[in-house]
N, CA, C and O atoms as a GROMACS GRO file, in nm:
protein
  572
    1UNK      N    1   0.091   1.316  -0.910
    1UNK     CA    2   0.092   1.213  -1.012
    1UNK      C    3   0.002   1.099  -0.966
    1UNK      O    4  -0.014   1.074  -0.846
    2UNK      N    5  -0.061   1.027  -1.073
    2UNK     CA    6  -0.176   0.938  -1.054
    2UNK      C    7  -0.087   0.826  -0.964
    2UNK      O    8   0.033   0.816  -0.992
    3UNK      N    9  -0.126   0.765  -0.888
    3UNK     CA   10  -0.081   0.617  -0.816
    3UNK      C   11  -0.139   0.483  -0.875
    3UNK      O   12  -0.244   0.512  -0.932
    4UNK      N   13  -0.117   0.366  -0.883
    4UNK     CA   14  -0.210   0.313  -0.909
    4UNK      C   15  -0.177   0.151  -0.771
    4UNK      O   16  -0.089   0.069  -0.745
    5UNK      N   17  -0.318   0.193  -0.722
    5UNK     CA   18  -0.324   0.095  -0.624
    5UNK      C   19  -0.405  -0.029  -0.620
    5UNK      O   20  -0.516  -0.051  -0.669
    6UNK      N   21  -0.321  -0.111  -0.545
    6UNK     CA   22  -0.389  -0.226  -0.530
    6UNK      C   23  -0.496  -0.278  -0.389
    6UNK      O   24  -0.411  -0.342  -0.327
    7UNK      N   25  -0.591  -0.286  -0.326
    7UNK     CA   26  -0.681  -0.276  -0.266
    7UNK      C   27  -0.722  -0.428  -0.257
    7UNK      O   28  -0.756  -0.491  -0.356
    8UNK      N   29  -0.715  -0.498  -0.091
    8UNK     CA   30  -0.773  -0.643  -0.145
    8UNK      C   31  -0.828  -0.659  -0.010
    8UNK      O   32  -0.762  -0.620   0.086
    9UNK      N   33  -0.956  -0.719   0.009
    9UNK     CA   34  -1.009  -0.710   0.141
    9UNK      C   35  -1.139  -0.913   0.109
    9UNK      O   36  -1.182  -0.980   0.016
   10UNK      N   37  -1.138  -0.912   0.203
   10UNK     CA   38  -1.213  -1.019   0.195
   10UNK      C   39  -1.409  -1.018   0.158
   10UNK      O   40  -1.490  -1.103   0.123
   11UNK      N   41  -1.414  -0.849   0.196
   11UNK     CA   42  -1.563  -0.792   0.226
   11UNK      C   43  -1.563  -0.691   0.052
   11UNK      O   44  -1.500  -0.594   0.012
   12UNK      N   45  -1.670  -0.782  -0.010
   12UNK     CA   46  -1.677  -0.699  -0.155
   12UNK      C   47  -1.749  -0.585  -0.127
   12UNK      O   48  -1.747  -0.513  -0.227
   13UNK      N   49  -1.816  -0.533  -0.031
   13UNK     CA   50  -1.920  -0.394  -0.013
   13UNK      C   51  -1.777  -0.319   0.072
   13UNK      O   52  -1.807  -0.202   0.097
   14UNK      N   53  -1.622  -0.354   0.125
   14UNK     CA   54  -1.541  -0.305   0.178
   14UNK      C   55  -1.438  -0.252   0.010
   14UNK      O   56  -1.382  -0.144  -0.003
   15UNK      N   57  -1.440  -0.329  -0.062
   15UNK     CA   58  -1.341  -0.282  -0.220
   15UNK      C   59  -1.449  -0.204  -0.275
   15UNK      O   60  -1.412  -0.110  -0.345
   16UNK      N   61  -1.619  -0.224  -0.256
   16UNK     CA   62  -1.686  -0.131  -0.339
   16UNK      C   63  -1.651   0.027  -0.305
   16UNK      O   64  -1.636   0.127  -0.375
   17UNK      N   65  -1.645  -0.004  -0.138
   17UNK     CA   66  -1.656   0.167  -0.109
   17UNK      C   67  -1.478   0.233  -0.131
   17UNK      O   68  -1.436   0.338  -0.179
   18UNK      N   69  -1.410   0.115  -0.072
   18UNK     CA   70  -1.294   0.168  -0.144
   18UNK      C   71  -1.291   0.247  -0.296
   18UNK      O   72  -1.292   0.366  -0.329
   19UNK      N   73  -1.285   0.115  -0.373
   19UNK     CA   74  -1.320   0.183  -0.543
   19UNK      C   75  -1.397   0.309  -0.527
   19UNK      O   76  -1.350   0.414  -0.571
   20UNK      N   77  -1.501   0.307  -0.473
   20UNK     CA   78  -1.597   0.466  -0.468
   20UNK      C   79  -1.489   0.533  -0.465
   20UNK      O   80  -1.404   0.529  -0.555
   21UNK      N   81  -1.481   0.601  -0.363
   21UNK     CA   82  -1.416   0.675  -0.268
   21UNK      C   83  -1.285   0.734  -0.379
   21UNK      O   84  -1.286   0.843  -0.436
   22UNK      N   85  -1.169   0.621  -0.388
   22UNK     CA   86  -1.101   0.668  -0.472
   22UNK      C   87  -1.134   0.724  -0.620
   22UNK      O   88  -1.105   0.838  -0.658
   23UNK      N   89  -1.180   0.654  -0.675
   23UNK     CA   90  -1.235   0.681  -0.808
   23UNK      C   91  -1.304   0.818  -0.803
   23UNK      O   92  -1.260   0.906  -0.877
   24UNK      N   93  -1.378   0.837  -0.746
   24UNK     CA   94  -1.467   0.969  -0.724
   24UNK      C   95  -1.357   1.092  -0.624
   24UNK      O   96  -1.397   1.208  -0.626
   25UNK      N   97  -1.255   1.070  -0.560
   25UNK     CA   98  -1.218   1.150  -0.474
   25UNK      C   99  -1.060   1.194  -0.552
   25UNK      O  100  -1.030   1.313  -0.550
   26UNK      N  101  -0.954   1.084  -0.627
   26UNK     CA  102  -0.868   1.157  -0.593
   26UNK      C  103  -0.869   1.112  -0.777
   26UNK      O  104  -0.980   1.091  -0.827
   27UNK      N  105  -0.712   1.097  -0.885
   27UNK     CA  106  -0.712   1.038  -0.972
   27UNK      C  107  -0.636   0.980  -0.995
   27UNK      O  108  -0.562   0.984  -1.094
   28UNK      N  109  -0.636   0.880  -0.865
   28UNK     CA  110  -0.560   0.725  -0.920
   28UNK      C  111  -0.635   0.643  -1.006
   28UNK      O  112  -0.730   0.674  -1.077
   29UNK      N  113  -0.582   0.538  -0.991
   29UNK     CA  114  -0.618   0.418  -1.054
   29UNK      C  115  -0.644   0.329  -0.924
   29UNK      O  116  -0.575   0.352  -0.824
   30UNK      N  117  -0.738   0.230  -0.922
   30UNK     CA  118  -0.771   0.130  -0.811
   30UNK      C  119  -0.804   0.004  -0.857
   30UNK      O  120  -0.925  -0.007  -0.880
   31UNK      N  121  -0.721  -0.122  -0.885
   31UNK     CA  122  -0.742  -0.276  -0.916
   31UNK      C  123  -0.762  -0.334  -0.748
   31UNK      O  124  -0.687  -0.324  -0.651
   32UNK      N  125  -0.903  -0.399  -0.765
   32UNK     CA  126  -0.935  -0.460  -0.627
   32UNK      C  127  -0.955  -0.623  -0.640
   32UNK      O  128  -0.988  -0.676  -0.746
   33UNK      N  129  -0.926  -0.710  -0.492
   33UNK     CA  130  -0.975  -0.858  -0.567
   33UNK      C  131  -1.012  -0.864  -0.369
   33UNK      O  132  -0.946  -0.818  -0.277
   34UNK      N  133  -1.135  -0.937  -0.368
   34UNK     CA  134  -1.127  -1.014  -0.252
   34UNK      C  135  -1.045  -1.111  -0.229
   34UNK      O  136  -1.059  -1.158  -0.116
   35UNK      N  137  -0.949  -1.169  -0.304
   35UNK     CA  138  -0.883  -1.281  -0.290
   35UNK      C  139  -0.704  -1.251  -0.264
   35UNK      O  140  -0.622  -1.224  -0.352
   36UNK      N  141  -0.682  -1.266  -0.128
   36UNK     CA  142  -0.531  -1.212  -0.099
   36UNK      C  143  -0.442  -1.305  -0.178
   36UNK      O  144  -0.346  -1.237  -0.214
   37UNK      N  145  -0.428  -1.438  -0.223
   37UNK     CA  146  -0.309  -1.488  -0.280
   37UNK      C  147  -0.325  -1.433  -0.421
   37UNK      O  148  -0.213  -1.416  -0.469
   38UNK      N  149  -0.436  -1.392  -0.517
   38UNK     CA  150  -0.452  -1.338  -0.620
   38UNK      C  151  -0.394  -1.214  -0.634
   38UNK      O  152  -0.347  -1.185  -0.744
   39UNK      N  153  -0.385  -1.078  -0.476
   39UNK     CA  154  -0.320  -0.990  -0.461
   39UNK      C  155  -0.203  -1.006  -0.440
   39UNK      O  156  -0.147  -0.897  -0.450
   40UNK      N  157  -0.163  -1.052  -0.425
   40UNK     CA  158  -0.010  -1.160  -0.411
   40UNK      C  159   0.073  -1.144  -0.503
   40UNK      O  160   0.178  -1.080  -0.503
   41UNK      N  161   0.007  -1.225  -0.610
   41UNK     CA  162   0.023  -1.249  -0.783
   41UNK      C  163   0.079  -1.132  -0.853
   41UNK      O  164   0.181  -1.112  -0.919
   42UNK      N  165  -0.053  -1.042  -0.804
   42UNK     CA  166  -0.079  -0.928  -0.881
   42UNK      C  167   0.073  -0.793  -0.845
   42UNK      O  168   0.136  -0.722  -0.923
   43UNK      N  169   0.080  -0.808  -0.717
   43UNK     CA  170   0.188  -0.697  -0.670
   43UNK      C  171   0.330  -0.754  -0.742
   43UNK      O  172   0.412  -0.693  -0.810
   44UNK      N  173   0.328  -0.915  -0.693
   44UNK     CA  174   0.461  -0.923  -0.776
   44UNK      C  175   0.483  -0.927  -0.919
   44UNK      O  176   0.599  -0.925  -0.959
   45UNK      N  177   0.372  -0.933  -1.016
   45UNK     CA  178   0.374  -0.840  -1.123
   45UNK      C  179   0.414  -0.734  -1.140
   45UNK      O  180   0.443  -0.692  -1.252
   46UNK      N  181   0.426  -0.655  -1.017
   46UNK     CA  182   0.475  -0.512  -1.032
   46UNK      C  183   0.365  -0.434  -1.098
   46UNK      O  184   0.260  -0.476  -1.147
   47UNK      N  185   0.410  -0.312  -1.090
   47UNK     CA  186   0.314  -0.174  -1.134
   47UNK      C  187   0.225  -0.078  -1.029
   47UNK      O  188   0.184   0.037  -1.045
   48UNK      N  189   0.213  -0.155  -0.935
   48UNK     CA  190   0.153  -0.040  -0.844
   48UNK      C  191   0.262   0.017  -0.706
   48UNK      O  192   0.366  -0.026  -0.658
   49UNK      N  193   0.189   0.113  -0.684
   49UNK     CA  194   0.275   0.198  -0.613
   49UNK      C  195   0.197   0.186  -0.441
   49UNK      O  196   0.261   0.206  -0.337
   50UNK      N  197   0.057   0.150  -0.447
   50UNK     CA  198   0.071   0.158  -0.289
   50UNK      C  199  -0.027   0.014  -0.262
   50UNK      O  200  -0.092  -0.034  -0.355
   51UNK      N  201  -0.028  -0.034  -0.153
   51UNK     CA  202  -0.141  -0.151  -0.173
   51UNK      C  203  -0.230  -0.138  -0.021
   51UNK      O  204  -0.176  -0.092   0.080
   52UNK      N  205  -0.348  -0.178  -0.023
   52UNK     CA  206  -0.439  -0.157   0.069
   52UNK      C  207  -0.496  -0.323   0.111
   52UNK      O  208  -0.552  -0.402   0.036
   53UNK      N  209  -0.465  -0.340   0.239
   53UNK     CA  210  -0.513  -0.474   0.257
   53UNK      C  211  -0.567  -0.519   0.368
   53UNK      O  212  -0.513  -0.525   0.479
   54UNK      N  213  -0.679  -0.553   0.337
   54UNK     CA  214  -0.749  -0.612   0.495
   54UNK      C  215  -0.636  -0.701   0.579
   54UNK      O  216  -0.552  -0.765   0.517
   55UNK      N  217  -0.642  -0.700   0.722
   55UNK     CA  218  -0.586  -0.737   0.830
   55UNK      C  219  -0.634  -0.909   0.829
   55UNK      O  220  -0.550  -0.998   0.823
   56UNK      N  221  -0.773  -0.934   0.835
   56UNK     CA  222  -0.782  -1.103   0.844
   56UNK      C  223  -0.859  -1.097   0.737
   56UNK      O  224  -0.949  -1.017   0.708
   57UNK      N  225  -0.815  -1.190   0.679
   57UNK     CA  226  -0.858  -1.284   0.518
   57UNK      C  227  -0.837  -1.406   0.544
   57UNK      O  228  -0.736  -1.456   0.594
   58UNK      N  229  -0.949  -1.466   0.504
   58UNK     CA  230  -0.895  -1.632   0.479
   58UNK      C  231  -0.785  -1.624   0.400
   58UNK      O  232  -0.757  -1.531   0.324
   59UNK      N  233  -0.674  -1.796   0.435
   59UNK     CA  234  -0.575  -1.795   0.326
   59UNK      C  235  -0.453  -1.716   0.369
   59UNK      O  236  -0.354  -1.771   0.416
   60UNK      N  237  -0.462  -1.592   0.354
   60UNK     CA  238  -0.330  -1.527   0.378
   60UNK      C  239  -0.387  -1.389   0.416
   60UNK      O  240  -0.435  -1.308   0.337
   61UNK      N  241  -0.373  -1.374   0.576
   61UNK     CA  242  -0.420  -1.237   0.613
   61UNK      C  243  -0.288  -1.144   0.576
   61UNK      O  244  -0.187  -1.183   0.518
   62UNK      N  245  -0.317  -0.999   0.630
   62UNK     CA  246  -0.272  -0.870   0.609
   62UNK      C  247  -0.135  -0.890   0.628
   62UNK      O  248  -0.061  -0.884   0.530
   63UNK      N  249  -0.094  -0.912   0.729
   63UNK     CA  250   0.039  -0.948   0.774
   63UNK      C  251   0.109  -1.051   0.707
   63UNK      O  252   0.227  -1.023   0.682
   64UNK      N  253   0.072  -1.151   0.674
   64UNK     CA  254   0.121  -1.244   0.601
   64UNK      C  255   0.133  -1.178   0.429
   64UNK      O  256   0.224  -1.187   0.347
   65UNK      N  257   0.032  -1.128   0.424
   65UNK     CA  258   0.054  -1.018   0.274
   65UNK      C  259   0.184  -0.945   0.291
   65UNK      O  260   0.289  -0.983   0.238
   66UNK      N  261   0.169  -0.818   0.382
   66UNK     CA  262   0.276  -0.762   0.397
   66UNK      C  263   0.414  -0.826   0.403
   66UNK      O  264   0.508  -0.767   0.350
   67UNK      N  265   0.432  -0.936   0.462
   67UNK     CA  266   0.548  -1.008   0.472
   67UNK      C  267   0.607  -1.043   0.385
   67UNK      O  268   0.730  -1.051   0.388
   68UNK      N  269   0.498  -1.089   0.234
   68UNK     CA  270   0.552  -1.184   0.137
   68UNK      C  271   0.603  -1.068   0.034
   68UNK      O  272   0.703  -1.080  -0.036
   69UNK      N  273   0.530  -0.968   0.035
   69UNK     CA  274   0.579  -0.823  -0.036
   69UNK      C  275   0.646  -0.793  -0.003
   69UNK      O  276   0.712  -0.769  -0.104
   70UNK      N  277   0.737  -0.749   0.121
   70UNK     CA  278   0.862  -0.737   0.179
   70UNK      C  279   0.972  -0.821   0.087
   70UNK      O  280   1.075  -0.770   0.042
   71UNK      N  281   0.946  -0.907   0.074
   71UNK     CA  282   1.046  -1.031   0.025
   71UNK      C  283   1.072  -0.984  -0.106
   71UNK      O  284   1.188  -1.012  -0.137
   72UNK      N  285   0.986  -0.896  -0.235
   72UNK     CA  286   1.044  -0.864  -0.338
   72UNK      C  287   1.030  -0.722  -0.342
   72UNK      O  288   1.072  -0.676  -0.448
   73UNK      N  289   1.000  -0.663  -0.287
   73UNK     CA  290   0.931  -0.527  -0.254
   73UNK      C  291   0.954  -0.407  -0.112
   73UNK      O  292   0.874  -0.334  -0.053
   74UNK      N  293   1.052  -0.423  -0.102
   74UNK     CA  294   1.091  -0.344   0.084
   74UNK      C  295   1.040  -0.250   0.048
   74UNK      O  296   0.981  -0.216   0.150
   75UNK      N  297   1.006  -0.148  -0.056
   75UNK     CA  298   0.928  -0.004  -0.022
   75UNK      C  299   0.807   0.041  -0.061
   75UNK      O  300   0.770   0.158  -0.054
   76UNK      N  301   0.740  -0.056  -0.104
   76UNK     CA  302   0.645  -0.014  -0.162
   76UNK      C  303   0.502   0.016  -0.024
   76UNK      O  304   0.482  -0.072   0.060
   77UNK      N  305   0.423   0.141  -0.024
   77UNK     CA  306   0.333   0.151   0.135
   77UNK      C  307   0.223   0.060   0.089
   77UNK      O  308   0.144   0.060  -0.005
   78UNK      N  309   0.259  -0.049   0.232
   78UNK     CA  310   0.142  -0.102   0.270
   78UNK      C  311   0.062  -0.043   0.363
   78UNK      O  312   0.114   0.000   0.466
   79UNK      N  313  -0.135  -0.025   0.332
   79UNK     CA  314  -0.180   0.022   0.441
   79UNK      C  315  -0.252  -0.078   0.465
   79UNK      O  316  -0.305  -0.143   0.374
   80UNK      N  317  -0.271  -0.117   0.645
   80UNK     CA  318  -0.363  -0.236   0.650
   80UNK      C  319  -0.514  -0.153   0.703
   80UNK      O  320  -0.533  -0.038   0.743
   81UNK      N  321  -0.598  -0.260   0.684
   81UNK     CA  322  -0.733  -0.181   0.766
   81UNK      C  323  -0.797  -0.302   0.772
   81UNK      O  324  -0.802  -0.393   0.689
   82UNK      N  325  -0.861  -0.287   0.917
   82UNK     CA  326  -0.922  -0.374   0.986
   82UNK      C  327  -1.022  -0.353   1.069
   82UNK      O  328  -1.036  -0.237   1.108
   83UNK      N  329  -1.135  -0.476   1.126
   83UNK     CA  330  -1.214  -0.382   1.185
   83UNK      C  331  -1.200  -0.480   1.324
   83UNK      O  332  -1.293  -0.514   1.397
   84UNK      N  333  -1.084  -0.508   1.338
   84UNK     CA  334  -1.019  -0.591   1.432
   84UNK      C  335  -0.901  -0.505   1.490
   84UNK      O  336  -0.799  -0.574   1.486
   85UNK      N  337  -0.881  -0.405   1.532
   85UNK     CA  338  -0.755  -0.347   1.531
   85UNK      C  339  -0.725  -0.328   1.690
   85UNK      O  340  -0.792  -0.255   1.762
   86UNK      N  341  -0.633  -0.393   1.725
   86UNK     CA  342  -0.573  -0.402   1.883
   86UNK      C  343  -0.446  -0.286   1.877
   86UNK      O  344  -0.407  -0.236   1.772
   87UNK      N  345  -0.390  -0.253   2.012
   87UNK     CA  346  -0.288  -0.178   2.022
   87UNK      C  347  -0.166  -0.290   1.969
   87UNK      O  348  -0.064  -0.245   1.916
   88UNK      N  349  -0.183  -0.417   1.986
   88UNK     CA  350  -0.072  -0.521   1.963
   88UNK      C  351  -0.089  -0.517   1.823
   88UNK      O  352   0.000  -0.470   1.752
   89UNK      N  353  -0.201  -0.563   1.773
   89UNK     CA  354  -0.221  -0.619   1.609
   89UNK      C  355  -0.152  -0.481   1.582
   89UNK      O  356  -0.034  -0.501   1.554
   90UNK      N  357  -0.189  -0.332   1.581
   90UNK     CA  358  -0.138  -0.234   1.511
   90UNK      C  359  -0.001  -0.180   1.564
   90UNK      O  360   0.042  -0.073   1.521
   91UNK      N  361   0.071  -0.256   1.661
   91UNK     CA  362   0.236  -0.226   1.664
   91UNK      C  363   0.274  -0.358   1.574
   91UNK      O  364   0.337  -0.339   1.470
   92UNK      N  365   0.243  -0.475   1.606
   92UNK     CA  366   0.281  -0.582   1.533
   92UNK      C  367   0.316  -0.502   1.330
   92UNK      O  368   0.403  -0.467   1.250
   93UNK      N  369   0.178  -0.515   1.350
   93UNK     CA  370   0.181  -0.454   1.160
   93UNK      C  371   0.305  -0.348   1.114
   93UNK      O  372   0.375  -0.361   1.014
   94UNK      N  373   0.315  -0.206   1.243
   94UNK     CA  374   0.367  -0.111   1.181
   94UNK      C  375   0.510  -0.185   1.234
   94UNK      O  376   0.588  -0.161   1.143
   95UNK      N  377   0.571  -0.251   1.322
   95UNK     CA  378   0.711  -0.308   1.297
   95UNK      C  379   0.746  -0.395   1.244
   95UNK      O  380   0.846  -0.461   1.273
   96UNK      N  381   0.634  -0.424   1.110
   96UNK     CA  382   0.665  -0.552   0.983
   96UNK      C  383   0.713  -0.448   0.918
   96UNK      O  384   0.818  -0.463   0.856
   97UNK      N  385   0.652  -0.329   0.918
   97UNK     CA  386   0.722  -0.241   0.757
   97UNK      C  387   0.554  -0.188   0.701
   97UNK      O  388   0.535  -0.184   0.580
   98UNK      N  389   0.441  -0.151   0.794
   98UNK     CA  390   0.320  -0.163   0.780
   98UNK      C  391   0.366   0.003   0.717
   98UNK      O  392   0.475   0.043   0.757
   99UNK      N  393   0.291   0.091   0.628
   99UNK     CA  394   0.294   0.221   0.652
   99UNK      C  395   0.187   0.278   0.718
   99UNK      O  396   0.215   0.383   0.776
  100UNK      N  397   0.080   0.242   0.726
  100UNK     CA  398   0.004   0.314   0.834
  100UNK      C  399  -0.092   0.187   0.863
  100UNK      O  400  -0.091   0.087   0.791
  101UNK      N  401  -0.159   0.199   0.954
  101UNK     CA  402  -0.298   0.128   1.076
  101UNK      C  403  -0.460   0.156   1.057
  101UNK      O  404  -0.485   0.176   1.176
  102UNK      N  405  -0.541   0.167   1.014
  102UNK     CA  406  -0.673   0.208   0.990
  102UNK      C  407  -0.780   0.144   1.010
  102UNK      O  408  -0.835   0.092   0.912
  103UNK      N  409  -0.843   0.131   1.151
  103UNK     CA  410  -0.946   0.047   1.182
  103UNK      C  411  -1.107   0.093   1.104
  103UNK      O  412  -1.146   0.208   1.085
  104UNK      N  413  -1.165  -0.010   1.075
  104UNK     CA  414  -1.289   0.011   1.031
  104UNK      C  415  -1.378   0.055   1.142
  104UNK      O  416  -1.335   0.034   1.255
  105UNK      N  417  -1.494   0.113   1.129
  105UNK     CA  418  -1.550   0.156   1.004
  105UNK      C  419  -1.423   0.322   0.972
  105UNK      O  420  -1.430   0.409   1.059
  106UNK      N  421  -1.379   0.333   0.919
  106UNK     CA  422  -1.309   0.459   0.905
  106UNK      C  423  -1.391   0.583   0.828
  106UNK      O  424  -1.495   0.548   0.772
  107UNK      N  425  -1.354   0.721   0.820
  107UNK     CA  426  -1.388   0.823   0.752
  107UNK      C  427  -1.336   0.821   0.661
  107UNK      O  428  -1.215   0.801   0.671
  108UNK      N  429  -1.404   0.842   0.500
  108UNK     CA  430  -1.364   0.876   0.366
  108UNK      C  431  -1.193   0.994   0.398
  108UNK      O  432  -1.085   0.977   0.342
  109UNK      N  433  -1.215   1.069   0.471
  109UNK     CA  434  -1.140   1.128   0.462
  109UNK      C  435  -0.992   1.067   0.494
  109UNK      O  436  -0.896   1.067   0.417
  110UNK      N  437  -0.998   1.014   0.623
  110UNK     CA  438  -0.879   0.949   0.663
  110UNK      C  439  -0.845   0.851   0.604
  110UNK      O  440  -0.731   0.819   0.636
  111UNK      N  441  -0.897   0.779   0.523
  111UNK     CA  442  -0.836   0.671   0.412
  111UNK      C  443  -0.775   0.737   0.269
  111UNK      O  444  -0.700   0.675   0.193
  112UNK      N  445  -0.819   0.866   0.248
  112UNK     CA  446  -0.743   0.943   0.175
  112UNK      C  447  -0.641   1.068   0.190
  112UNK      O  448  -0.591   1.127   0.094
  113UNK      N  449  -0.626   1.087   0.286
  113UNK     CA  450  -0.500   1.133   0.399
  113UNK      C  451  -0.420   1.041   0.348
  113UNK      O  452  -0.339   1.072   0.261
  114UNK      N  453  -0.431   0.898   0.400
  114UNK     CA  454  -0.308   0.795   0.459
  114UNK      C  455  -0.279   0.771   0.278
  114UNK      O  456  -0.170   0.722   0.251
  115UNK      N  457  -0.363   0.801   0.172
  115UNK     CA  458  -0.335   0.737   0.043
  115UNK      C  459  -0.232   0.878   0.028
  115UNK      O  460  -0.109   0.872   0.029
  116UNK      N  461  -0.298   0.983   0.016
  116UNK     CA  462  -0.241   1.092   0.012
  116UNK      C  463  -0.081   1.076   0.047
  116UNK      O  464  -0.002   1.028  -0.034
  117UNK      N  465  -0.045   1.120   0.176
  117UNK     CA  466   0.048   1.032   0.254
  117UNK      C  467   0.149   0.945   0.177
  117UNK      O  468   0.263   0.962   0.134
  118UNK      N  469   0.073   0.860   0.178
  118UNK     CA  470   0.202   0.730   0.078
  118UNK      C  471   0.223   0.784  -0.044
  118UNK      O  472   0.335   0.796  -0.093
  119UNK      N  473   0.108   0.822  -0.101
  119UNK     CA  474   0.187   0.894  -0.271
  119UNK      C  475   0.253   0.982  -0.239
  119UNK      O  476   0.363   0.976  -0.293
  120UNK      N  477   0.234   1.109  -0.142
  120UNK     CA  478   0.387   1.180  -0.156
  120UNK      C  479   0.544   1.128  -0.107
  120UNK      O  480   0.656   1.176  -0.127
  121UNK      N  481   0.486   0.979  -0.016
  121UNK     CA  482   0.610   0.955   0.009
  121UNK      C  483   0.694   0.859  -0.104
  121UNK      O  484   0.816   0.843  -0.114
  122UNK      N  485   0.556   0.786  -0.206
  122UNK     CA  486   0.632   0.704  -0.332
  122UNK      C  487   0.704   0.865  -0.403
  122UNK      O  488   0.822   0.884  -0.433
  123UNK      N  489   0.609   0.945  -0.413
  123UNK     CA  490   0.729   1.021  -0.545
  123UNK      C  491   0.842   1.097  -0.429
  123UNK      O  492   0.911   1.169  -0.502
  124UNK      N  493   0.880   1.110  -0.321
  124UNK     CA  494   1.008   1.144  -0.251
  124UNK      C  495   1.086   1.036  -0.293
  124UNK      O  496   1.199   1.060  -0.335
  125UNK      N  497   1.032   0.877  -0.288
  125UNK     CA  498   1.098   0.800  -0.260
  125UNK      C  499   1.170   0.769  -0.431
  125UNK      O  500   1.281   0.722  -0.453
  126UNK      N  501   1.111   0.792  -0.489
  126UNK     CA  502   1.143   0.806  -0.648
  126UNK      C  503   1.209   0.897  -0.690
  126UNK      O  504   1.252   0.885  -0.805
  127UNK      N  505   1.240   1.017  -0.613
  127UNK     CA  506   1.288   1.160  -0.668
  127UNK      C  507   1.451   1.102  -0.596
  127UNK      O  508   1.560   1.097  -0.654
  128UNK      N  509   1.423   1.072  -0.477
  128UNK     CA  510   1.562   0.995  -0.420
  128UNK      C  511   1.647   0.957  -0.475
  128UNK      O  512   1.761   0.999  -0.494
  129UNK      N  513   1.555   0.813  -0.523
  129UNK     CA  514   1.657   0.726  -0.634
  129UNK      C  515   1.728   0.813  -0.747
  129UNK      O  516   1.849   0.825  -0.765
  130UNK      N  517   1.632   0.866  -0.813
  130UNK     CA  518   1.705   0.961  -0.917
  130UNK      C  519   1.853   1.040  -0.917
  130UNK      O  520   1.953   1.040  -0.989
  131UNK      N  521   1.799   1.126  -0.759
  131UNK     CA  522   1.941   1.238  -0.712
  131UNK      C  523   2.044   1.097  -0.694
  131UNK      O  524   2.139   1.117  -0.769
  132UNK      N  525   2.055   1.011  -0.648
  132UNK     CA  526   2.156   0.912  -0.590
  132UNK      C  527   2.187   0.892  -0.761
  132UNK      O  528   2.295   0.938  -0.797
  133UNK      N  529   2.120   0.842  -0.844
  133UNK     CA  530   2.159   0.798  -0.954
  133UNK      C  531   2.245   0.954  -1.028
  133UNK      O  532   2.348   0.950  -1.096
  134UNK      N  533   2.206   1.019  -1.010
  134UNK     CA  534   2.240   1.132  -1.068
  134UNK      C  535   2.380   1.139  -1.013
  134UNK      O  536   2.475   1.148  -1.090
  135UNK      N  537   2.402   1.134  -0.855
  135UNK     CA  538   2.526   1.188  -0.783
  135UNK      C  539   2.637   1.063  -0.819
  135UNK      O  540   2.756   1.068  -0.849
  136UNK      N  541   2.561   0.973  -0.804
  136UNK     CA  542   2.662   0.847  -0.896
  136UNK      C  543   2.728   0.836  -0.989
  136UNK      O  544   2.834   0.774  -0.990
  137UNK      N  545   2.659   0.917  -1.122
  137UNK     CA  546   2.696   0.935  -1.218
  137UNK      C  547   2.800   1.022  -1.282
  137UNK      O  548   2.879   0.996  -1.374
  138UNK      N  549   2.775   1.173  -1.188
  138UNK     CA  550   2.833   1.281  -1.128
  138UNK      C  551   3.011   1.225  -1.116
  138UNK      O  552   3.109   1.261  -1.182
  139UNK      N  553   2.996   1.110  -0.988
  139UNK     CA  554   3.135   1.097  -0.953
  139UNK      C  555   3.174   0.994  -1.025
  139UNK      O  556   3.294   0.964  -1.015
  140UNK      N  557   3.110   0.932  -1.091
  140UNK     CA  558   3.222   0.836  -1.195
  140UNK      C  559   3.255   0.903  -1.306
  140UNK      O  560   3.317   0.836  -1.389
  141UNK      N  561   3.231   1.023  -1.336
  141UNK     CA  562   3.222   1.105  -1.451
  141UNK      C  563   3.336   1.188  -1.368
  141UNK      O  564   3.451   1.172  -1.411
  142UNK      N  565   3.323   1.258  -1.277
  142UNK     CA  566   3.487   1.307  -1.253
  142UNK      C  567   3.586   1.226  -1.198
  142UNK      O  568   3.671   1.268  -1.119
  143UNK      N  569   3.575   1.101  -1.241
  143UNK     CA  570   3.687   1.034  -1.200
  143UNK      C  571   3.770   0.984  -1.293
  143UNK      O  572   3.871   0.924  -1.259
   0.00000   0.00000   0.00000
């Protein structure tokens, strides 16, 4: 099933090749902004299912993204990518609630792995909710 992601990096030739890449490779949907408090906005609007975000941005880097999405959002996969990526910066990220680490310059391929990746884990994570809603329903119905 299509995803539709959100993508926000400070480097517009970094959302171009993103946009490429997806658009041409898999058939999501991809809304991009260089501007992280605008991606901000946009997630807590709701509607997308995975978000992609540069590590340092003026304003509000990766982590500070991830954090503020946490606050209305605990499951939705964040992937960060950076072309700054330490063994610290990338434990830091993945014990905020990061879903995966991806230093620049990366391979087309491995940025669509890790998208790959998170969409099968949004529709597990959706098929979940359902059975729970289902088994819920189940036992108030034989009770």
């Amino acid at each position: 099933m299509p995803e539709k992601i959100l993508a926000v990096d400070d480097e517009p030739d970094m959302l171009k090749l993103l946009s490429m890449i997806i658009r041409e490779k898999t058939s999501h949907e991809i809304i991009t902004t260089n501007n992280p408090l605008e991606a901000l906005e946009l997630a807590k609007q709701g509607g997308f299912d995975i978000i992609i975000a540069d590590l340092k941005m003026p304003g509000l880097d990766g982590v500070e993204l991830l954090d503020a999405v946490r606050k209305f959002d605990e499951n939705i996969p964040v992937i960060i990518i950076t072309a700054y990526g330490t063994v610290e910066s990338a434990a830091e990220t993945m014990h905020k609630g990061a879903f995966d680490f991806i230093t620049k310059p990366f391979r087309k391929e491995q940025i669509l792995y890790t998208i790959d990746r998170a969409s099968k884990w949004v529709a597990l994570r959706n098929e979940n909710r359902i059975l729970k809603e289902q088994l819920k329903k189940g036992i108030e119905n034989s009770q």
